[in-house]
PLY file of the C-alpha trace (Angstrom):
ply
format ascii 1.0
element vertex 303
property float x
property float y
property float z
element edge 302
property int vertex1
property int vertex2
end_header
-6.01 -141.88 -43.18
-6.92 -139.95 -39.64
-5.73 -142.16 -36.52
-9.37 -142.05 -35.84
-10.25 -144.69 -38.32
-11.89 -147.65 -36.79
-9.90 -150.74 -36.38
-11.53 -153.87 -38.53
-10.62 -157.42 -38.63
-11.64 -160.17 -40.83
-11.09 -164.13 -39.16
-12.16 -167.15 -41.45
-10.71 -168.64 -44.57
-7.98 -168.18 -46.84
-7.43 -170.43 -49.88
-6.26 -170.01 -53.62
-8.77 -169.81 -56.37
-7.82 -172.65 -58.93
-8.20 -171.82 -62.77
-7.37 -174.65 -64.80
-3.27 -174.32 -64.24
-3.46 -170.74 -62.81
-4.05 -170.07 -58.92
-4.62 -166.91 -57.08
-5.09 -165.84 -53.57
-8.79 -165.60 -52.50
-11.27 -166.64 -49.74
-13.56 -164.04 -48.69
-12.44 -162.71 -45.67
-8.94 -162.63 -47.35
-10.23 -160.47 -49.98
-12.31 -158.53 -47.52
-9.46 -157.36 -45.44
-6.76 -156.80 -48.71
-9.68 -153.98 -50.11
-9.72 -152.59 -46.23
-5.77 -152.70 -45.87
-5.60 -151.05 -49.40
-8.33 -148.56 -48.84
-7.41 -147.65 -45.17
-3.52 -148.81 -44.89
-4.79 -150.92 -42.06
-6.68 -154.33 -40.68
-5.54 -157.14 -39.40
-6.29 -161.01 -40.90
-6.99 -164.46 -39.08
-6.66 -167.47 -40.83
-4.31 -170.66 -41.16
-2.62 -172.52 -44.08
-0.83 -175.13 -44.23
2.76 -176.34 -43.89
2.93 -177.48 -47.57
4.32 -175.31 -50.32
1.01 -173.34 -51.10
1.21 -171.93 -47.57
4.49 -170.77 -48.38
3.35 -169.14 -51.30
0.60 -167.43 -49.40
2.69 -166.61 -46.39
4.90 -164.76 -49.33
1.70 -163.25 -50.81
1.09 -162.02 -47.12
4.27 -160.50 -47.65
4.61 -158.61 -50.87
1.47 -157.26 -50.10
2.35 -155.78 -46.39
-0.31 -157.66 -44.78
0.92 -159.05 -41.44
0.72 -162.58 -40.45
0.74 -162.21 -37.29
-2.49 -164.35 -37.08
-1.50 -166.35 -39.75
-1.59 -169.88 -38.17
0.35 -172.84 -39.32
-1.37 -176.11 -39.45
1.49 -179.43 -40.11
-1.51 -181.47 -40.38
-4.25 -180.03 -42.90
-3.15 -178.63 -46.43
-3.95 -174.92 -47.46
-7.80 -174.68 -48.75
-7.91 -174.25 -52.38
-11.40 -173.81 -54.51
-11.29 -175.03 -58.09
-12.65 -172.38 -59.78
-15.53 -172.24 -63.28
-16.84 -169.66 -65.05
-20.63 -169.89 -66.48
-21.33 -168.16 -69.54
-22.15 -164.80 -67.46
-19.12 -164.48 -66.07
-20.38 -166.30 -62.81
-18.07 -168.20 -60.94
-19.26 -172.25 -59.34
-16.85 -173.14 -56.87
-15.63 -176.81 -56.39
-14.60 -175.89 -52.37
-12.28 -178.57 -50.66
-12.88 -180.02 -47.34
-10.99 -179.93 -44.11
-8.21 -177.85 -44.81
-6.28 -175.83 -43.03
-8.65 -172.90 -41.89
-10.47 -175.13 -41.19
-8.36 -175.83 -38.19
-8.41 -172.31 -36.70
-7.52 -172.19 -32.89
-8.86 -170.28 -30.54
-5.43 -168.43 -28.38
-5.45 -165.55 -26.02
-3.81 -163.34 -28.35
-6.72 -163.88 -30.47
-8.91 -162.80 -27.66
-7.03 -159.89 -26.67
-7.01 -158.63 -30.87
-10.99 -158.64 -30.51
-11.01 -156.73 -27.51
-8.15 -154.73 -26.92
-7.76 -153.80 -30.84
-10.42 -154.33 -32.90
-13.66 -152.09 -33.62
-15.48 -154.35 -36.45
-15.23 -158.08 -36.58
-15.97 -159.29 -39.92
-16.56 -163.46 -40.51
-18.90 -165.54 -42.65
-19.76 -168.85 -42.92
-18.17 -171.55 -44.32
-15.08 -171.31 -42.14
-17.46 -172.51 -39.61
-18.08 -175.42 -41.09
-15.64 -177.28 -38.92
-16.26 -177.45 -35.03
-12.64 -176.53 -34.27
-12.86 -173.21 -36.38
-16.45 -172.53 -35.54
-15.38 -172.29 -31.93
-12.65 -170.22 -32.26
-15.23 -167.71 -34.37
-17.68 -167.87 -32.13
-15.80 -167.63 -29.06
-15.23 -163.88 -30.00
-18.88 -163.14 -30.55
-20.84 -161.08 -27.70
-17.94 -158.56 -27.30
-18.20 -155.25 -27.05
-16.60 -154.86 -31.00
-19.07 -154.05 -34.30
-19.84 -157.46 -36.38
-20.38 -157.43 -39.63
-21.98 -160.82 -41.04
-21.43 -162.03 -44.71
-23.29 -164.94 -44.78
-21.75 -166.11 -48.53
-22.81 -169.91 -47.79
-21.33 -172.25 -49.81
-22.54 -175.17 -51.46
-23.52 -177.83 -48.45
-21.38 -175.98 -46.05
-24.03 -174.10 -43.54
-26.80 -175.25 -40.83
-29.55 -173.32 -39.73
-27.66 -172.82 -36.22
-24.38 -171.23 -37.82
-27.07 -169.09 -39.83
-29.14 -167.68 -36.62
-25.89 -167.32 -34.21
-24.08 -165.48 -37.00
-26.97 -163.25 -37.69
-28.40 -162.83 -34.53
-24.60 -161.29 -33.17
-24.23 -159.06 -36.34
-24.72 -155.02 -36.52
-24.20 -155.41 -40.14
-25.76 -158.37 -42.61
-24.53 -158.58 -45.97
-26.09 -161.53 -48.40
-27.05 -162.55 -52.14
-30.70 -162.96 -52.94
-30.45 -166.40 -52.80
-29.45 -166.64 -49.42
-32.20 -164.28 -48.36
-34.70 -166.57 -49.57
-32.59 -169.64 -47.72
-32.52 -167.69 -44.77
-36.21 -167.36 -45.03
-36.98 -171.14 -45.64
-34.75 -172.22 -42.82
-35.98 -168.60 -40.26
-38.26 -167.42 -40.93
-40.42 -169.91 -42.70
-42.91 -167.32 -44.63
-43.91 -166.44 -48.17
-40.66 -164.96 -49.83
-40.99 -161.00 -50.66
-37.37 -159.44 -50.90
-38.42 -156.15 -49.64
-40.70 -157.79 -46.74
-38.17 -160.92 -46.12
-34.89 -158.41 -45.79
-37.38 -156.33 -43.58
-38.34 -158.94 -41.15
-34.80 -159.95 -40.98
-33.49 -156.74 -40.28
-35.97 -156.28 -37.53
-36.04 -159.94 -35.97
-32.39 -159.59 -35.49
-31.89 -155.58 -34.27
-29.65 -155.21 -37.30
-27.99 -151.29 -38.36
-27.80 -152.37 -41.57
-28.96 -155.44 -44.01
-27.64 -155.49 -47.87
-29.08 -157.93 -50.46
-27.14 -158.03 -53.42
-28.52 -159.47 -56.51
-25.57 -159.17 -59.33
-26.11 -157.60 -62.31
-29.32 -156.33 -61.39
-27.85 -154.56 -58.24
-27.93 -153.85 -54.71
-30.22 -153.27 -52.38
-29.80 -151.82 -49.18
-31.99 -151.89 -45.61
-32.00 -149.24 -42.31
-34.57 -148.64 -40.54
-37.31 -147.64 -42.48
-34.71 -146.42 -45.27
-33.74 -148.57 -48.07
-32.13 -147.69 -51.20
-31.23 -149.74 -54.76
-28.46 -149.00 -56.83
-27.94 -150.95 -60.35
-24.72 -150.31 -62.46
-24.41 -151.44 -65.80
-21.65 -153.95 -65.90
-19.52 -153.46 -68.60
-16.10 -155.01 -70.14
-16.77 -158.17 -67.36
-14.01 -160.44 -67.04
-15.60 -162.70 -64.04
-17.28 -161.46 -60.91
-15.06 -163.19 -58.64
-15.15 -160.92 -55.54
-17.19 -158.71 -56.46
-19.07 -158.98 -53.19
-15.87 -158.70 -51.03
-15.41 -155.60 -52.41
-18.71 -154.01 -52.16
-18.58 -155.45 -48.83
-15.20 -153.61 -47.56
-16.92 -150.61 -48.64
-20.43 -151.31 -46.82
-17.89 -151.96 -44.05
-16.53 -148.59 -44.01
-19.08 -146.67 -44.80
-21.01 -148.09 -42.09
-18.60 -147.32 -39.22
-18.18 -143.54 -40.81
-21.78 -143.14 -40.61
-22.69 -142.35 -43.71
-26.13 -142.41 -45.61
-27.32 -145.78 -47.05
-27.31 -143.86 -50.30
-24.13 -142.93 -50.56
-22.86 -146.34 -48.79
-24.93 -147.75 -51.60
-23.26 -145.62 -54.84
-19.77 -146.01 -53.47
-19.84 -149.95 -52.87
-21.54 -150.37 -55.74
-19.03 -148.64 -58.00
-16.06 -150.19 -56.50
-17.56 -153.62 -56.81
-18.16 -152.99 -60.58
-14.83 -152.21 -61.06
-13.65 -155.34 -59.52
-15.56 -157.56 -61.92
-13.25 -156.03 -64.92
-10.43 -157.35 -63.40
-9.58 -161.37 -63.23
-9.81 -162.99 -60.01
-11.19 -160.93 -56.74
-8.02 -158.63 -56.28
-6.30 -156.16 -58.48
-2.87 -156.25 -59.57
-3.00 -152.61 -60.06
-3.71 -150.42 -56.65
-4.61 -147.22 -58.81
-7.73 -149.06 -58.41
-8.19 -147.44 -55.32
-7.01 -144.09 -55.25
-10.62 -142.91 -56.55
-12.07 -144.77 -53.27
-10.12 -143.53 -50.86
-10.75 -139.97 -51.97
-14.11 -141.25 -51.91
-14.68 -142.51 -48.41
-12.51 -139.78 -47.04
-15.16 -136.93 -48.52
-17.29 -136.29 -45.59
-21.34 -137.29 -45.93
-23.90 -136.01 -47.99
0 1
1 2
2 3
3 4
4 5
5 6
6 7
7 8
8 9
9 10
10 11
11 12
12 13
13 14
14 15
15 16
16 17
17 18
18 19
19 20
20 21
21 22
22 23
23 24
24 25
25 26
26 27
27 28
28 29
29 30
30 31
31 32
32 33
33 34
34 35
35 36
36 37
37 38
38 39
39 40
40 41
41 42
42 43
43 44
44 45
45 46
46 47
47 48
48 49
49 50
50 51
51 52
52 53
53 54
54 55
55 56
56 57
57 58
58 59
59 60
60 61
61 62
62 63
63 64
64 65
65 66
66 67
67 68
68 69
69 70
70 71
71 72
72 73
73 74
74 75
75 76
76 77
77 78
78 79
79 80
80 81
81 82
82 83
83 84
84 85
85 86
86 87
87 88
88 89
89 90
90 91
91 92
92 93
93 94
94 95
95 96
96 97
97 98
98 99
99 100
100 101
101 102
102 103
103 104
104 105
105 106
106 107
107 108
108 109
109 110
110 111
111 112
112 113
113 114
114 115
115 116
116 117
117 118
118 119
119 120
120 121
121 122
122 123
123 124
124 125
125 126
126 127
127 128
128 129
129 130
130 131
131 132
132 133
133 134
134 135
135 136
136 137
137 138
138 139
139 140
140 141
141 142
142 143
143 144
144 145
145 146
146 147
147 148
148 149
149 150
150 151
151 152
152 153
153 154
154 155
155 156
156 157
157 158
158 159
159 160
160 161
161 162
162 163
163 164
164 165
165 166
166 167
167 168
168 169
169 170
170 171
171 172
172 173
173 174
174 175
175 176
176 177
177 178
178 179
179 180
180 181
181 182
182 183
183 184
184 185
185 186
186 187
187 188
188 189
189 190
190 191
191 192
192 193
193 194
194 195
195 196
196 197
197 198
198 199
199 200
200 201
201 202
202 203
203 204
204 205
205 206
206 207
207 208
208 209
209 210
210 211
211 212
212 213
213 214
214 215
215 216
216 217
217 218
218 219
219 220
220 221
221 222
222 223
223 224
224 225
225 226
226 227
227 228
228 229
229 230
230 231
231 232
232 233
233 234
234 235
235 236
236 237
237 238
238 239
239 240
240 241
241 242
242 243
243 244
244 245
245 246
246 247
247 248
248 249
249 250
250 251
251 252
252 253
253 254
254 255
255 256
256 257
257 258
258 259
259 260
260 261
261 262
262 263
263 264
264 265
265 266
266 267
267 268
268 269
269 270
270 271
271 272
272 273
273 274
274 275
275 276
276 277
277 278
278 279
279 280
280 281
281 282
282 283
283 284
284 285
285 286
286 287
287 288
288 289
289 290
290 291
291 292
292 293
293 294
294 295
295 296
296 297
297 298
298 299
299 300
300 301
301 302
């Protein structure tokens, strides 16, 4: 891609996804940053693991895959995250997430600092790796730059307040969130009768947001600018799990956003690459042909 492509990175956790015996990379913000890498041949990733022998493993992952770990911290103390991992009869993952691990431990350094404002254009982060005080400071220690921020909220079982919720939406350009977290964000923000169309529109105007996504699974996507809005639903078929899916509609919501393009065609595209996602196990391909139809894709220019 063009040297002109905007330069994204993604801080928070990284953990293995835990089926039965079977493990695989995962985390959101890890699987964020592998579609952008894969889809733009760059980003950089800030986490930490562990110094145990599934940190290894990652650090190797890290590796095969040409991601840098540059900001790949070590922790000797706390063990690399893992989420046990169970499928509902729709495909729907529950995740079992464990507590104080190693990205959980993130600390705030100077290089860190200078990577969000020397070389980075979008910031993505979520949630749940600010669970912890240590890693919540380091996050929001690089909010109020002069970067992009692109929210996804994906809360977590028990793992969110209502002040992580309103600092991380109130510095984000871009919101991305299920339907079920619109309607917690509501209870805990807003604290008014739930509409989705009204609720994402008060949101996206309380907090000056550029754009504000509410996905709802298989029935779709819907997505909020200004007065615009647009819904997309793609029948899902030959579903293996949904693991991810919202990572990758989320890289490209990320990119289509800092290309400019219409909501509509931000909309299509995310939508389609998020569906094929789901026919794939776990949240990342083994196969990059995956992509070669997306990055054709996202280099077209707009409608």
């Amino acid at each position: 891609m063009a040297n002109s492509m905007k330069k994204i990175t993604s801080i928070g956790e990284i953990l293995f996804d835990v089926y039965g015996s079977r493990e695989k990379p995962g985390g959101a913000p890890f699987n964020f940053i592998y579609h952008i890498i894969k889809l733009t041949g760059q980003g950089t990733f800030v986490s930490r693991v562990g110094a145990d022998e599934r940190g290894e493993r990652m650090k190797n992952i890290l590796k095969e895959k040409n991601i840098s770990d540059r900001f790949l911290q070590i922790d000797k103390t706390h063990k690399t995250g893992i989420a046990r991992t169970n499928l509902n009869d729709d495909k729907v993952p529950d995740f079992v997430i464990e507590e104080n691990c190693a990205y959980d431990f993130i600390n705030q350094t100077d290089d860190l600092s200078k990577l969000i404002q020397q070389e980075t254009d979008c910031l993505y982060f979520g949630t749940l790796a600010q669970r912890n005080e240590v890693s919540r400071n380091a996050i929001q220690s690089l909010f109020n730059k002069t970067t992009k921020y692109f929210c996804d909220l994906n809360i977590r079982q028990k793992f969110y307040s209502k002040d992580v919720i309103e600092k991380s939406i109130n510095v984000a350009n871009v919101l991305k969130l299920n339907e079920d977290e619109l309607k917690l964000v509501n209870i805990l923000v807003l604290k008014n009768s739930y509409d989705l169309e009204n609720t994402a529109k008060e949101i996206l105007d309380k907090f000056s947001l550029d754009l504000l996504c509410v996905t709802r699974g298989s029935k779709g996507s819907v997505l909020f600018k200004g007065n615009e809005d647009n819904y997309v639903k793609i029948k899902n078929e030959n579903v293996i799990d949904t693991v991810g899916a919202g990572d990758a509609y989320a890289s490209v919501l990320c990119l289509g956003y800092l290309k400019g393009f219409s909501i509509k065609k931000i909309n299509r595209i995310a939508s389609q690459f998020a569906n094929e996602i789901v026919k794939v196990e776990g949240a990342l391909p083994t196969d990059d042909n995956i992509y070669d139809r997306f990055i054709k894709l996202l280099e077209e220019n707009d409608e």
